[in-house]
N, C-alpha and C positions, 0 to 999 in steps of 0.2 A: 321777478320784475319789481322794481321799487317806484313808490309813490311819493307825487310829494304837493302840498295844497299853500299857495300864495294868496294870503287870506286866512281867515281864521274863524269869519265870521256864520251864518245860519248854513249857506250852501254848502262852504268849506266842510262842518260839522255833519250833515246829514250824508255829503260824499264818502266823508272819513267812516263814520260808521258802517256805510255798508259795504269798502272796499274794509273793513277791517272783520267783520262779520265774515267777508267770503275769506278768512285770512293770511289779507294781504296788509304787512307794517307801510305806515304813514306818517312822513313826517310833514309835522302842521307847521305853521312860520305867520307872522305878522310885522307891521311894522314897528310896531312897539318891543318887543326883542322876545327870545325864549322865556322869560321868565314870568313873564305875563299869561303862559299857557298852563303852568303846572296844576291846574287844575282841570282845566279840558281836560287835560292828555291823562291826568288818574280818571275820572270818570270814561274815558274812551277803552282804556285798559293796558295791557303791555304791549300788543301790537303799535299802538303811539308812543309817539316822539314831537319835543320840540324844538327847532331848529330857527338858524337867519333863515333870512330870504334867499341868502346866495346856499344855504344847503340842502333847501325844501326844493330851490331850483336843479337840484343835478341827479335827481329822480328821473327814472324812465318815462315815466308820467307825473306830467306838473299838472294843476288844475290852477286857474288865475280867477280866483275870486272876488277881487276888488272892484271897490266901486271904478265905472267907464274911467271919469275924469283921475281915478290917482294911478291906472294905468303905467306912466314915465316916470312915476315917481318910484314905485313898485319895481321897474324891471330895467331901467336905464341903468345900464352900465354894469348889469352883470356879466359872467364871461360866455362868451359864444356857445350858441344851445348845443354845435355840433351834432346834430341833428335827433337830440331827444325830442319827446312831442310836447307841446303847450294847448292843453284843453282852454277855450277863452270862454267863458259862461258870463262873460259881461253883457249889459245891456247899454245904447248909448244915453244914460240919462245922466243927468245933473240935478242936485236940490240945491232949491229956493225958500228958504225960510221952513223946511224941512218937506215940502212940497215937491215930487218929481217933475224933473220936465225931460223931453224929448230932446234932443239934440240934431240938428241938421248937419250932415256931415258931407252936404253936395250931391258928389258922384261917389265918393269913398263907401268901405264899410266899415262897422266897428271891428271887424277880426281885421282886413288888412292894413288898419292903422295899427292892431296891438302886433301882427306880421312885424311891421317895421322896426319896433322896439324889441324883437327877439330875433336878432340876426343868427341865422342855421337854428333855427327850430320846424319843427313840421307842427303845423297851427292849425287844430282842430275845434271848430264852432261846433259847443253840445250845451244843451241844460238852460241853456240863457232862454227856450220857450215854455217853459215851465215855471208857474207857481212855487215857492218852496215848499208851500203844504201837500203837492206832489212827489217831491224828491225824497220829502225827509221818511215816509211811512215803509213797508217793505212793498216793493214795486210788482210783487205778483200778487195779485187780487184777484178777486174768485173769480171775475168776469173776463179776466187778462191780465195780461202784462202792459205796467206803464211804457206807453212809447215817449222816445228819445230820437228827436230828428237831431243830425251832425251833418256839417259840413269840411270839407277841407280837397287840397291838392294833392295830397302824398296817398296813394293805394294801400301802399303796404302800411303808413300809420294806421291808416282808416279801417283797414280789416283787420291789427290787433286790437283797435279802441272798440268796434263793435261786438268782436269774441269778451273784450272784457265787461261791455254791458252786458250781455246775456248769461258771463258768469254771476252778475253782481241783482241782477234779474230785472233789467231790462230792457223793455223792445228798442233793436236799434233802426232806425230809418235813415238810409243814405239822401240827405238833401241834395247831394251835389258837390260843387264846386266850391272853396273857400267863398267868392265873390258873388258866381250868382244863389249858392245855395244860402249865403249870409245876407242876401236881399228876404230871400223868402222866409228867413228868421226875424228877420229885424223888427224891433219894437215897432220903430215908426213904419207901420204900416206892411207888413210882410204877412202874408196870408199863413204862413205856422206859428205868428208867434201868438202865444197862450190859447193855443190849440191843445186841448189835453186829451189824449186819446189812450184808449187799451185796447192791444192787438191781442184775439183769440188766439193760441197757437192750436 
């Protein structure tokens, strides 16, 4: 199974390492081009690579790390996911003078707005309820394992992404539904988001 991380930036890094740890190769990508990473990718090790965005994208698993708003700019017009999976770890904010703000997005949520921009991908909501000072450390802790609430529509995505948290070590929590389990995620006001839990096994 190959990986691949749109975005480059803290989440992207702490994912990379520890799908590289359990190892599995990662190709990292931004928008600024491969050559911007050659030093991530020495410090990350041989399992990294840096890649465009159209090659980080044809990964078994993509991880979408960008900020909400650069989203379309990010994945418009790549070619059809055919049905690899798109982890969305975004949140829906926006900065203001470096300042975050929330985003009102109606009835919508922020995965099936980024759904729409990845026509045949299977689009799984993970990570975006967590802290990065969470994600980045190693996820089994004396007390438990980090939990990791996901959302999404596809079964068969959703029970290899949580076989691959529990390789990667950690706890996977089925939210639901793309829509309603990406209500119970959502920043603005979703009772899991930065909820930080460790599950006993």
């Amino acid at each position: 199974m190959t990986f691949g991380t749109i975005g480059a930036g803290t989440i992207a890094r702490a994912l990379a390492r520890h799908l590289i740890t359990a190892g599995h190769p990662v190709v990292l990508s931004n928008s600024r081009g491969p050559h911007t990473l050659v030093d991530l990718v020495a410090e990350l090790g041989p399992l990294a690579s840096a890649g465009t965005v159209a090659q980080a994208a044809q990964a078994d698993i993509v991880f979408l790390t960008v900020p909400f708003p650069e989203i379309p700019t990010a994945i418009d017009g790549l070619p059809e996911w055919s049905g690899r999976t798109l982890v969305d770890t975004t949140n829906v904010f926006t900065y203001a003078n470096g300042t975050p703000q929330v985003l009102d997005l109606g009835e919508r949520t922020g995965s099936e707005i980024t759904a729409a921009h990845a026509p045949g991908a299977r689009v799984i909501k993970a990570f975006n309820t967590l802290y990065a000072k969470y994600i980045q450390p190693n996820p089994r802790r004396d007390a438990g394992r980090q939990v990791v609430f996901y959302a999404g529509d596809d079964a068969d995505a959703k029970a290899v992404f949580a076989a691959l948290l529990n390789e990667i070590g950690f706890a996977p929590v089925d939210a639901g539904a793309l829509r309603e389990g990406g209500r119970l995620m959502d920043v603005n006001g979703g009772p899991l988001s930065a909820l930080h839990v460790l599950k006993q096994d």
